[in-house]
C-alpha positions as YAML, in Angstrom:
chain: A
units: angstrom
residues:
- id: 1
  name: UNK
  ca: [-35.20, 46.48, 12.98]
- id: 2
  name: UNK
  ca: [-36.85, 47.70, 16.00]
- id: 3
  name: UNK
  ca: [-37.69, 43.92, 17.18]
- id: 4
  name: UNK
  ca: [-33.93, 42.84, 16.66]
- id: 5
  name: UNK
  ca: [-33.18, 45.69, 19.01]
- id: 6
  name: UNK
  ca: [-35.62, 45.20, 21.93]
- id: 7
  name: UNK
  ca: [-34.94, 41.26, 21.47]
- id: 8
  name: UNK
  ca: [-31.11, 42.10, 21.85]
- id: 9
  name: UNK
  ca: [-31.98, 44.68, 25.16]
- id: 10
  name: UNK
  ca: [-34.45, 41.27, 26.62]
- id: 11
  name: UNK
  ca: [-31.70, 38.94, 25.90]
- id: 12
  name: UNK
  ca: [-29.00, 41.40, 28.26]
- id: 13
  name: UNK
  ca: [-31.30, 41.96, 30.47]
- id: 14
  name: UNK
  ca: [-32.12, 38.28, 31.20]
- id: 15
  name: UNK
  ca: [-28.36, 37.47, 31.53]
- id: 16
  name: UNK
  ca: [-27.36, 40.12, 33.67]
- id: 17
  name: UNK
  ca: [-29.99, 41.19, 36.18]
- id: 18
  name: UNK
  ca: [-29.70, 39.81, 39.37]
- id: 19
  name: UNK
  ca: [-33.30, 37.44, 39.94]
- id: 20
  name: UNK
  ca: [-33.60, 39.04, 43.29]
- id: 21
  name: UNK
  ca: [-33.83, 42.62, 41.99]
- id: 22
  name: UNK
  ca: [-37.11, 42.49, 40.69]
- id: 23
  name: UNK
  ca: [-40.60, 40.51, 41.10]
- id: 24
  name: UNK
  ca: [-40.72, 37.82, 38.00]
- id: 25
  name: UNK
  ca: [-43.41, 36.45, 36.96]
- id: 26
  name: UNK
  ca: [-42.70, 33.44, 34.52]
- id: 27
  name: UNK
  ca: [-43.85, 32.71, 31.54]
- id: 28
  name: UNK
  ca: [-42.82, 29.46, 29.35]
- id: 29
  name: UNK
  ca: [-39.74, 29.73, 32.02]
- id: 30
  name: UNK
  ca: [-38.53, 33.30, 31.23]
- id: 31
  name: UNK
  ca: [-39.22, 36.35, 32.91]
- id: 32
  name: UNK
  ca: [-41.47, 38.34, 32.22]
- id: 33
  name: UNK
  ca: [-41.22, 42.24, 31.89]
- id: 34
  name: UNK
  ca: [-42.02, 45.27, 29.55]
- id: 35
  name: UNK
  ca: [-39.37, 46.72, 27.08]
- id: 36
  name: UNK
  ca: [-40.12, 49.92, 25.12]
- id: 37
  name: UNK
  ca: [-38.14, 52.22, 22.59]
- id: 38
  name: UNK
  ca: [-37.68, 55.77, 24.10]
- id: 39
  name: UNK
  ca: [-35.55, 57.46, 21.08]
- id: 40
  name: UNK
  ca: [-34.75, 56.38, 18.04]
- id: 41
  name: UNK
  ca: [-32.95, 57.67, 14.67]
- id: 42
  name: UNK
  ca: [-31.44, 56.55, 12.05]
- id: 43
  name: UNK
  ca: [-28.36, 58.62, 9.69]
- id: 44
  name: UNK
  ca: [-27.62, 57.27, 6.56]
- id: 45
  name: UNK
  ca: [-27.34, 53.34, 7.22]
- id: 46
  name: UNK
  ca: [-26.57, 53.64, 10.96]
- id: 47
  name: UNK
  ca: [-29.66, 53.28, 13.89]
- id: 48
  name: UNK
  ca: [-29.40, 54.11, 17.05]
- id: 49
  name: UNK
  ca: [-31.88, 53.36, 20.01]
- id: 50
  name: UNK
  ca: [-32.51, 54.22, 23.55]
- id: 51
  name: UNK
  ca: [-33.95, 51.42, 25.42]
- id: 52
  name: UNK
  ca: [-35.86, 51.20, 28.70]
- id: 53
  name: UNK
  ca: [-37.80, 48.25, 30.65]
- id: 54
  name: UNK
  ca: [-40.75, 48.77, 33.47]
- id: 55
  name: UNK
  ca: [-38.01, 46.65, 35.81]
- id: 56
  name: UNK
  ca: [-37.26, 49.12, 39.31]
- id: 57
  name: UNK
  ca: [-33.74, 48.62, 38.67]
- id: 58
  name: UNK
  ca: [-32.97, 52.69, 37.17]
- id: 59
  name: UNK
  ca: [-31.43, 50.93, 33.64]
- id: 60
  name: UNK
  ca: [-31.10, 52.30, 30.14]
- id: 61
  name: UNK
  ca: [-29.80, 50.65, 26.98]
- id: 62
  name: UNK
  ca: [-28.27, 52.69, 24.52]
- id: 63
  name: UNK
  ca: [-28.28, 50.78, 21.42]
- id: 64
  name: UNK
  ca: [-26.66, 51.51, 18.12]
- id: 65
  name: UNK
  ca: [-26.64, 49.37, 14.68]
- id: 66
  name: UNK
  ca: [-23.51, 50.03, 12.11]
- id: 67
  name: UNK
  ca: [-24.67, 49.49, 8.72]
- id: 68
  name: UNK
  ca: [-21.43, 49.36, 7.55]
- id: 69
  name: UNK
  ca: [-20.31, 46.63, 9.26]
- id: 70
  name: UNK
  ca: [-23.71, 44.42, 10.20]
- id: 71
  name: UNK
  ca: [-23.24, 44.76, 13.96]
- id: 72
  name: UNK
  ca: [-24.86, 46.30, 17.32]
- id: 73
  name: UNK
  ca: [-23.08, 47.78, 20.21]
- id: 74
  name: UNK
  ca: [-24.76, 47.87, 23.42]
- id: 75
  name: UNK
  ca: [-24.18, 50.57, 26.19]
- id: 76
  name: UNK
  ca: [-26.13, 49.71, 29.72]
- id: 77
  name: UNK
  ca: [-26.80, 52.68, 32.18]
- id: 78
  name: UNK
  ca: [-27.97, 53.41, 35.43]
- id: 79
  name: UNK
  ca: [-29.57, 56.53, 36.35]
- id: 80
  name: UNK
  ca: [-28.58, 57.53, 39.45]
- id: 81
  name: UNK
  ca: [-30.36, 60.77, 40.01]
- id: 82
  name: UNK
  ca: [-32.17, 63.53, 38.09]
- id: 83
  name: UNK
  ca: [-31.37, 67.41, 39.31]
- id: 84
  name: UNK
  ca: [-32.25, 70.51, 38.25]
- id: 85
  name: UNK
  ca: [-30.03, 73.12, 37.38]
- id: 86
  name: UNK
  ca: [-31.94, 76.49, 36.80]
- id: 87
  name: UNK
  ca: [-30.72, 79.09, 33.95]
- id: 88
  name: UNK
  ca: [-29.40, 82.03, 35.69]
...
């Protein structure tokens, strides 16, 4: 299950980035670039993944698998910043 959902994340990520947003370096004429599983868990037949790649573009792929009715929705992010908020 894990493949299916970084295949489906290399598959967006192919049709949507922009080829001028990041250095490619082709192989067998697609590009080339790292995906990896951040989170995952699965309740009762459902899965649900976060998804990041090594591309400089700030983009996360929330993933999520209903067992009940054989499909995947896919949620694409950008980060846009990361602040601190202190506990007072």
């Amino acid at each position: 299950m894990d493949d299916k959902a970084i295949d489906i994340v290399i598959d967006y990520v192919i049709k949507h980035t922009d080829k001028t947003d990041y250095i490619i370096r082709e192989c067998d004429g697609k590009p080339e670039f790292d995906v990896y599983i951040v989170w995952k868990c699965k309740t009762l037949q459902n899965w649900k993944w976060l998804i990041s790649t090594n591309l400089p573009d700030g983009m996360y792929y929330e993933l999520t698998y209903n067992g009940d009715k054989n499909e995947f929705y896919l949620d694409a992010y950008k980060k846009f910043e990361n602040v601190v908020i202190k506990n007072t």
